[in-house]
N, C-alpha and C positions, 0 to 999 in steps of 0.2 A: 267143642261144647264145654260148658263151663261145669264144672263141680258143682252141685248144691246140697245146702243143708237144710228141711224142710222140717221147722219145729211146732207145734201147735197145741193148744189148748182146745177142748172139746170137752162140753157137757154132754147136747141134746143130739150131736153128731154131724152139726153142718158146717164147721170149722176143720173139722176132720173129712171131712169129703171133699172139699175146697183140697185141704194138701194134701193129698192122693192124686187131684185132677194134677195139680201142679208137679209132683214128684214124678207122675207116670209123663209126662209131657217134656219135664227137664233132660229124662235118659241115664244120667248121669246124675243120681241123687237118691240120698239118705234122708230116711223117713223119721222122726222122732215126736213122740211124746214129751210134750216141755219138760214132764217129771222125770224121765229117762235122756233127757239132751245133755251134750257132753260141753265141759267147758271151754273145752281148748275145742275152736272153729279152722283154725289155721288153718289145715286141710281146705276148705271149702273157698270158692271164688264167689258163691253166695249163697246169703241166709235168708232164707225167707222165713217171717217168723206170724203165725196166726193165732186167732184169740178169739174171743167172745168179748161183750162190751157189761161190761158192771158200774155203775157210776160214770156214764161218759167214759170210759178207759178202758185197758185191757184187762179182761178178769185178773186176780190176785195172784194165780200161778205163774203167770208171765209175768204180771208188774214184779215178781220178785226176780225172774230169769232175765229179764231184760238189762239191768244193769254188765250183768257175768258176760254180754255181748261187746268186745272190743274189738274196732281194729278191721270191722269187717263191710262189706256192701251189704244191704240191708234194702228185704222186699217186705214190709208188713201185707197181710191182709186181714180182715175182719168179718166175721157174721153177727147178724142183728137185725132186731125185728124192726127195724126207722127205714126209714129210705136212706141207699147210700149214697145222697146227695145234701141229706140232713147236715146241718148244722154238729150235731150232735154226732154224728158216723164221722164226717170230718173233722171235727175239732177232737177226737179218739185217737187220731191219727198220729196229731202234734204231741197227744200226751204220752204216746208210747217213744214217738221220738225223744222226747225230753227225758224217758228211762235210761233211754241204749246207754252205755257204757262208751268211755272216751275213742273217739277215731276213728266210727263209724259213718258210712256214708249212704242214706237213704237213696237209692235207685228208685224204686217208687214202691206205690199200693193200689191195691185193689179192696171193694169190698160189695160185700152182697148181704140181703135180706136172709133172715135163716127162722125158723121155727121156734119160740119161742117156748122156754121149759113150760111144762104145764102146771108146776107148781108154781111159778112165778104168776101165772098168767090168774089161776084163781085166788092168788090173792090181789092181783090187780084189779078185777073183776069188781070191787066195792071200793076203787078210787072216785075219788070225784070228780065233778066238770072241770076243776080248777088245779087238778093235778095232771101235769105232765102224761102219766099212766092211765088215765081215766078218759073217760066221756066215748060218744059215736066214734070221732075220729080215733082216739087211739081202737079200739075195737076195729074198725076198718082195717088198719094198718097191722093188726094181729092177723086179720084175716087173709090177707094179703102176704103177709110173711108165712105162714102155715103152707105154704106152697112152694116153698125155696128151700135151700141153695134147686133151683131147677135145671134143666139141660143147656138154657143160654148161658147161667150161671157158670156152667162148670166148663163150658167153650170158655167162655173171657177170661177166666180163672187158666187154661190154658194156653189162652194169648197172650195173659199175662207174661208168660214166658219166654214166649217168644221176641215178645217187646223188651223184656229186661235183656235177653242176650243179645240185641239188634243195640241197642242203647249203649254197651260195654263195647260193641266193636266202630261205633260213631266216635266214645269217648278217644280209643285205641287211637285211630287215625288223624284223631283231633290233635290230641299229644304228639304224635307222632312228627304232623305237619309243623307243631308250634317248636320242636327241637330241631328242626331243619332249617327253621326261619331265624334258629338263635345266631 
C-alpha cells in the first residue's frame, strides 16, 4: 500500500468529509489541513489534494499551497454546489493543475456536489436570471447540492482510491515490461 498525504481545504465541511473517506480508505495516510500541510511531501507516494471552488478554481488557501507541491503524484478532488460534470467543476480541475509546482504528475480526480455556504447562498438569493448564480435553475441546483457530499459520495470518494493504487501498479508493470523490451 502506498503512503498518502491527504490535504484539504474546508469551509462548510464537505471537502473535509470527502478526505477523511479517502484517508480512512488509503490505510496508510496522513490527514492535513492545507493551513497545517507540510512542505516537504517526499515522504509520501501520493497527495491528494482538496478544495472548495471560488471563481471556477480552488479556493485561495490552496491556490497559494499548490504551487509548494513538487515532484509528487497528484489526486485532486473538489466539492461544489454545480454538477460534477459541469463545465465549470471540470474546467477547476485544469486550473488547479496549472498551480502544482514543477514535476508533478496528475493520477487523477474526483469530485462531488457539497452544500453550499449559507452566506454565499443569500447573497445569491437576489442574482438575476442573467447571472450565472441566479434564476430557478441555479436554485434547483442549490437544492440539490444541500444534500451532499452523501453516502454514494463518500463510496466513490473511497473508490477513488482504490483506482489510484490499481492505476500505480498497471503504470509499475507497464515500465517494468518497456525495460525488458529495451
Amino acid at each position: 500500500m502506498n503512503k498518502w498525504a491527504v490535504i484539504y481545504s474546508s469551509v462548510t465541511g464537505n471537502t473535509k468529509m470527502i478526505a477523511e473517506a479517502i484517508a480512512e480508505e488509503a490505510e496508510c495516510a496522513d490527514i492535513f489541513r492545507v493551513q497545517e500541510a507540510p512542505r516537504d511531501l517526499s515522504g509520501y507516494d501520493i497527495v491528494a489534494l482538496g478544495y472548495w471552488l471560488r471563481l471556477g478554481q480552488p479556493d485561495p488557501l490552496m491556490l497559494k499551497y499548490l504551487p509548494q507541491v513538487k515532484g509528487s503524484k497528484v489526486v485532486f478532488f473538489q466539492t461544489h454546489g454545480t454538477e460534477p460534470t459541469s463545465e465549470h467543476a471540470i474546467t477547476s480541475f485544469a486550473r488547479a493543475g496549472y498551480n502544482l509546482g514543477d514535476g508533478c504528475e496528475i493520477l487523477g480526480t474526483f469530485g462531488c456536489q457539497g452544500k453550499i455556504n449559507p452566506v454565499m447562498l443569500e447573497k445569491r438569493k437576489n442574482a438575476g436570471p442573467d447571472d450565472p448564480h441566479g434564476g430557478v435553475k441555479a436554485q434547483e441546483r442549490w437544492k440539490k447540492a444541500a444534500s451532499h457530499p452523501d453516502a454514494q459520495d463518500i463510496e466513490a470518494a473511497k473508490e477513488l482510491v482504490h483506482k489510484m493504487e490499481h492505476k500505480l501498479v498497471l503504470k509499475a508493470k507497464f515500465l517494468a515490461r518497456k525495460q525488458q523490451g529495451k
